[in-house]
N, CA and C of each residue as an Amber inpcrd file, in Angstrom:
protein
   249
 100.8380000  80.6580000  80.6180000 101.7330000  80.9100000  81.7340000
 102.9860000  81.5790000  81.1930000 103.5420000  82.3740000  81.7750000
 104.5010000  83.2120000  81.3800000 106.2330000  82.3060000  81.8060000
 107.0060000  82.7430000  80.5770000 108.4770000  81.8950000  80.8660000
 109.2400000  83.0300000  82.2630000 108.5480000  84.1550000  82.0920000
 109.7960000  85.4550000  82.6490000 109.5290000  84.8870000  84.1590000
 108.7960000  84.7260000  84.9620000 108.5000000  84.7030000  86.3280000
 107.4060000  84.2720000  86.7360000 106.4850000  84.7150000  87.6340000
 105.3470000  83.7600000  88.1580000 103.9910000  84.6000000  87.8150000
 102.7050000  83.4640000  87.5560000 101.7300000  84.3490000  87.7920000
 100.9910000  84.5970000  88.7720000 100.7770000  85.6700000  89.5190000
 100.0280000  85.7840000  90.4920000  98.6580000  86.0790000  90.1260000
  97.5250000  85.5030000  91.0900000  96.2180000  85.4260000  90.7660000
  95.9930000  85.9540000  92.0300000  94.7810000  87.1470000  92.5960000
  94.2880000  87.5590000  93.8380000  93.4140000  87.7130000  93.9100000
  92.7170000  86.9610000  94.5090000  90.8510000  87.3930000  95.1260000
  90.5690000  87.9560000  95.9790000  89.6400000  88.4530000  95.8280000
  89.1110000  89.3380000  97.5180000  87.5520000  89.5260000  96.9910000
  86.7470000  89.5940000  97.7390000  85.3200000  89.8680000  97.7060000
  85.1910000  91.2350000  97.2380000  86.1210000  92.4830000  97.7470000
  85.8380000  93.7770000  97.3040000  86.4550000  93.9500000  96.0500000
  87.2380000  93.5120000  95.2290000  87.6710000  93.6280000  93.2830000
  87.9540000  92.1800000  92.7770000  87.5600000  91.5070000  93.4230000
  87.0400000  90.5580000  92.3390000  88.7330000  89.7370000  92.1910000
  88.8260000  89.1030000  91.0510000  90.0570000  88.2560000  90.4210000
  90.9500000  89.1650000  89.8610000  92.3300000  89.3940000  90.3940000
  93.0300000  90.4740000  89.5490000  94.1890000  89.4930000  89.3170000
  94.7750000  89.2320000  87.9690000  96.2380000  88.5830000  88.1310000
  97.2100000  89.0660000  87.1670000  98.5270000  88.8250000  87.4060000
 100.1360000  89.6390000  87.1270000 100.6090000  88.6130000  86.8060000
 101.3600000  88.4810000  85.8290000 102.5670000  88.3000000  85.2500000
 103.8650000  88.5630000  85.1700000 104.9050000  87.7620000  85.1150000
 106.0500000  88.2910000  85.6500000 106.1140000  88.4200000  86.5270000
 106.0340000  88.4270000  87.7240000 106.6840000  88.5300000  89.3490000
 107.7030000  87.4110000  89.2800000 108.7730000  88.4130000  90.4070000
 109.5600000  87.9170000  90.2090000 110.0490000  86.9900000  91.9450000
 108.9530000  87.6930000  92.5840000 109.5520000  87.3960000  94.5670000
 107.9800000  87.2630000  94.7660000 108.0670000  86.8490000  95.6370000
 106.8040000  86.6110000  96.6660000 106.7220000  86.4200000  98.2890000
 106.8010000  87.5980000  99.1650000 107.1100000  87.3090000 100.5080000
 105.9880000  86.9480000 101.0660000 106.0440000  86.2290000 102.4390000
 104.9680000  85.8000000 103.1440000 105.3480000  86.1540000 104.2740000
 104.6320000  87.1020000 105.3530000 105.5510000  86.9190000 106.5640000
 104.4730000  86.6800000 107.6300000 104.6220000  85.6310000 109.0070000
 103.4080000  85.7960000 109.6510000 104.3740000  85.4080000 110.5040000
 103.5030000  85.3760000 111.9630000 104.5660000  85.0090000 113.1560000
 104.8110000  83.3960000 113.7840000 104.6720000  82.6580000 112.6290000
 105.2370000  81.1440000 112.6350000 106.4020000  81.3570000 111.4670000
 106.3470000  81.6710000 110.2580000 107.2950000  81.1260000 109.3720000
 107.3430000  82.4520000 108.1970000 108.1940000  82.4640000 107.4910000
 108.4980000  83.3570000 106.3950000 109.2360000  82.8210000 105.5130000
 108.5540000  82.9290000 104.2780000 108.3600000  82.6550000 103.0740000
 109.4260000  83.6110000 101.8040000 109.6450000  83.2790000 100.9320000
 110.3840000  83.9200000 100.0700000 110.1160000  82.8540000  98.7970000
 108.9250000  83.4670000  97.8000000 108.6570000  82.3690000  96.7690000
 109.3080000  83.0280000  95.4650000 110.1520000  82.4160000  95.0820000
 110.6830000  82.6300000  93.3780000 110.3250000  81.8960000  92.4940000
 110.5950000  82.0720000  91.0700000 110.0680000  81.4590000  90.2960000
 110.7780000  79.6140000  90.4370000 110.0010000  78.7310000  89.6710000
 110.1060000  77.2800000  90.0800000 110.4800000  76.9100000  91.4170000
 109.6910000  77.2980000  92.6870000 109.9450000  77.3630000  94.1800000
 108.7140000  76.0410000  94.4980000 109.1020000  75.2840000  95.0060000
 108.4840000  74.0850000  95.3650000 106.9660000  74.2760000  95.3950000
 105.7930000  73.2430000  95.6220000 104.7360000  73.4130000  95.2860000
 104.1050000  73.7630000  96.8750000 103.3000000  74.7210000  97.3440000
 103.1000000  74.9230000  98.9420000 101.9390000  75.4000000  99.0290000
 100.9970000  74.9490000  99.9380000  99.6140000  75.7070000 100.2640000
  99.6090000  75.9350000 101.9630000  99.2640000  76.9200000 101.9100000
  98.8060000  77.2230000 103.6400000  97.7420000  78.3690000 103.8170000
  98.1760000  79.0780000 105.1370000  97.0340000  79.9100000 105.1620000
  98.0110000  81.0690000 106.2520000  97.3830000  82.3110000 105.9350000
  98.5660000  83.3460000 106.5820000  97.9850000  84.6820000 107.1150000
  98.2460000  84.6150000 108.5730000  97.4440000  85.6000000 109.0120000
  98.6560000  86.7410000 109.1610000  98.9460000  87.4800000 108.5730000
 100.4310000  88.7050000 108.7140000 100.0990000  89.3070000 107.4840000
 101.5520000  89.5510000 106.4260000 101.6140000  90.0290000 105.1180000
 102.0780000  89.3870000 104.1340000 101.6400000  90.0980000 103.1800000
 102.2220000  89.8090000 101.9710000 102.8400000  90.1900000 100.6120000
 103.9570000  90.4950000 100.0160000 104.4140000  91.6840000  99.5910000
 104.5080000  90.6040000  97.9060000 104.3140000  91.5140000  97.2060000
 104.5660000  91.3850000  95.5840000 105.2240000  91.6270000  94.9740000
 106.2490000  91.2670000  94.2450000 107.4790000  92.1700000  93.3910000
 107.5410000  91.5580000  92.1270000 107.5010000  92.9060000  91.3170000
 107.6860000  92.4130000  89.8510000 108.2940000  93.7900000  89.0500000
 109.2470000  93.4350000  88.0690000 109.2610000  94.5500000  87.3750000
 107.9990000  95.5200000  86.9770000 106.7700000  94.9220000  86.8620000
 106.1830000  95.8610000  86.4630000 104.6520000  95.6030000  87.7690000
 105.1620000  95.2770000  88.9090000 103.7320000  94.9450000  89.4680000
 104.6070000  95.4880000  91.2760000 104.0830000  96.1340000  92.1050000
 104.5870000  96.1980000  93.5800000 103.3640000  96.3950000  94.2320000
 102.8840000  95.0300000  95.1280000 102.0500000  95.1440000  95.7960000
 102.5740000  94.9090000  96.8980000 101.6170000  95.3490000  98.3950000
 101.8120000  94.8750000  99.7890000 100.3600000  94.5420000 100.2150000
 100.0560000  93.2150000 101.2210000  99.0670000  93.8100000 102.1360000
  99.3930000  93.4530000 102.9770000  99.0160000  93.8690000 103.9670000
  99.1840000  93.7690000 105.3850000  98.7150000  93.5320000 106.6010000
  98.5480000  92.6290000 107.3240000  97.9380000  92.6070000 108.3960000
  96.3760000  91.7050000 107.6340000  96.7960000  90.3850000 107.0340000
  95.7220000  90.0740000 106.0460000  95.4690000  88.8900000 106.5910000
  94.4180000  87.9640000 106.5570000  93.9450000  86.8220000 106.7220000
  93.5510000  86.2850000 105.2410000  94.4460000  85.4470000 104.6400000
  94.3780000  84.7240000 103.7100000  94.8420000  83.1400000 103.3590000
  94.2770000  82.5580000 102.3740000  94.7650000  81.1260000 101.6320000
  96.2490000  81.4350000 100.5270000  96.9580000  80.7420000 100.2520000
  97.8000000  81.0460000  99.9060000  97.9500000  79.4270000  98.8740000
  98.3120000  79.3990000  97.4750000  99.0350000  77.9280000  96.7360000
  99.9460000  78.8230000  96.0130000 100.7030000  77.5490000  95.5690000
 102.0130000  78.3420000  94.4440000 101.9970000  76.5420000  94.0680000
 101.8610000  76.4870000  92.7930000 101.8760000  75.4520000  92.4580000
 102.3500000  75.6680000  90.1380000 103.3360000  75.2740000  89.9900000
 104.1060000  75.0250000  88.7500000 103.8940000  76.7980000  87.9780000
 104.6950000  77.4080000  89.2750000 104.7440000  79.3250000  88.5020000
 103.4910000  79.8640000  88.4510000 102.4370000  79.3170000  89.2620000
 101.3310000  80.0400000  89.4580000 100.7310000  80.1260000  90.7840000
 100.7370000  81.4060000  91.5230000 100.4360000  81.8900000  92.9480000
  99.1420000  82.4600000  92.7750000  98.4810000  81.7770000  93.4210000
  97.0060000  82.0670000  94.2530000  97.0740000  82.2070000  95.6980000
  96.2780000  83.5590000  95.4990000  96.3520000  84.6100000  96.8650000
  94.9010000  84.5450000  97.3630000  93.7980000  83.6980000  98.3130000
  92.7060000  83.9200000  98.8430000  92.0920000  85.1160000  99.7140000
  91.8930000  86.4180000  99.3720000  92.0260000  86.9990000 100.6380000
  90.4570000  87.0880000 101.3560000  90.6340000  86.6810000 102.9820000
  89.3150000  87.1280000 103.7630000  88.7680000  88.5710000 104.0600000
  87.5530000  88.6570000 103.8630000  87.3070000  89.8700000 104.3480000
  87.5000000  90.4540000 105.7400000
């Protein structure tokens, strides 16, 4: 596990397990609640039908409009995504 920021882990049926190091933000946005995960950010699982944006010095992802599982548990974010 990395000291700089969080690791993100992402599944999806179409590429498989991809995961990043260092991130530094993690947005969640759906139309109940919005999210803003930083590094050592409490431990949380849900499920999120909206977006989800990635930020890292060396990583910028978005998706959008996604149906997924979501944990963040001790600097490590797992992203479930549905097809």
């Amino acid at each position: 596990m990395s000291s700089e920021g969080i690791r993100v882990r992402i599944f999806d049926m179409e590429h498989g397990l991809k995961e990043y190091e260092d991130v530094k933000t993690i947005r969640i946005i759906s139309k109940d609640y919005n999210l803003l995960i930083m590094k050592d950010y409490l431990s949380v699982i849900g499920e999120i039908v909206g977006s989800v944006d990635i930020k890292g010095d060396n990583v910028d992802l978005s998706f959008k409009q996604i149906r997924a599982f979501y944990m963040n548990s001790k600097n490590v974010f797992n992203l479930m995504i549905e097809e």
